[in-house]
C-alpha positions in Angstrom: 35.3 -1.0 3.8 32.1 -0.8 5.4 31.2 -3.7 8.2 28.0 -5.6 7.9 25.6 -3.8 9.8 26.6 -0.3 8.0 25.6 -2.3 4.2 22.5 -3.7 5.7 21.5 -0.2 7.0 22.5 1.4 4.0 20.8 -1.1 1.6 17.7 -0.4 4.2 17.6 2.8 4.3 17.7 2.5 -0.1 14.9 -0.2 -0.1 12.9 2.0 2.3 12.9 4.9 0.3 12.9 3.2 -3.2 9.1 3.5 -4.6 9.4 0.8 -7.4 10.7 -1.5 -3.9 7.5 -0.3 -1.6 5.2 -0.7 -4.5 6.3 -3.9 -4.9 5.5 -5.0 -1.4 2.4 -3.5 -2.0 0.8 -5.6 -4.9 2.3 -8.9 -2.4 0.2 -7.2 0.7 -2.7 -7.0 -1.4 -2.4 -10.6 -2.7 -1.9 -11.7 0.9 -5.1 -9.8 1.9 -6.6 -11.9 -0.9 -7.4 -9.3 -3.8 -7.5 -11.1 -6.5 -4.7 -10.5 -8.7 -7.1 -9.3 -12.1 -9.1 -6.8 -9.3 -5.5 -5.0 -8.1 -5.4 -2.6 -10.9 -8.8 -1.5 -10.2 -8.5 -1.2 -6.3 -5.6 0.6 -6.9 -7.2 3.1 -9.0 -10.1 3.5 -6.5 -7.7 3.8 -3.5 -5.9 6.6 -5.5 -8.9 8.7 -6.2 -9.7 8.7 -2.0 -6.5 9.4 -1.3 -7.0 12.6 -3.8 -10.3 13.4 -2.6 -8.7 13.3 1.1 -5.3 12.5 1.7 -5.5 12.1 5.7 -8.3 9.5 5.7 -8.3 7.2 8.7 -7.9 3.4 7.7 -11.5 2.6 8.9 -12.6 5.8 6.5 -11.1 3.9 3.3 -12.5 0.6 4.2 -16.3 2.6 4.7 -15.1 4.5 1.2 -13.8 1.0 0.3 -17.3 -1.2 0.6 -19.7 2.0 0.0 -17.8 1.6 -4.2 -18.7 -2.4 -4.1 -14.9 -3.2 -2.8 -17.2 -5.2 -0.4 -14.8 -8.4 0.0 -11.9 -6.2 0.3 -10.6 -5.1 4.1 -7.8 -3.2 4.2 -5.2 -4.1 7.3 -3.2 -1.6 8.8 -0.3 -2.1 7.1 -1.7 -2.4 3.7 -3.1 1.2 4.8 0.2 2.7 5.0 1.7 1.1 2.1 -1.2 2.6 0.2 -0.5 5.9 1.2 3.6 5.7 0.7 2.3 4.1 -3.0 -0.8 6.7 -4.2 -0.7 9.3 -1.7 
């Protein structure tokens, strides 16, 4: 039997590289960032299509990108970035 510690790194390690998990975590960021909950699907969408258009944008590049498409309440933190990219990249 595996101790503690090895479960909790497995299970870790399985969360960490589960998508349906870091998507999750996602939509919460974005609520905590205060997207509205009816605006998510369409944020999402626009985040996907810059990430297509240029897959190694800088944060403060997606925010511009972000506010130039009328996402003008909508800042983007640092580690909302990288769950974006781990979600739509």
């Amino acid at each position: 039997m595996q101790d503690s510690g090895e479960k909790i790194k497995g299970k870790h390690i399985y969360m960490e590289s589960n998508p349906t998990y870091i998507k999750q975590i996602f939509l919460q960021q974005l609520l905590i960032i205060g997207v509205e909950p009816n605006l998510i699907s369409g944020l999402m969408k626009a985040l996907a299509v810059l990430f297509y258009l240029n897959p190694n944008m800088s944060l403060s590049q997606v925010n511009e990108r972000l506010h130039y498409l009328g996402w003008n309440d909508i800042e983007l933190d640092y580690q909302t970035y990288q769950l974006a990219i781990e979600c739509l990249n």
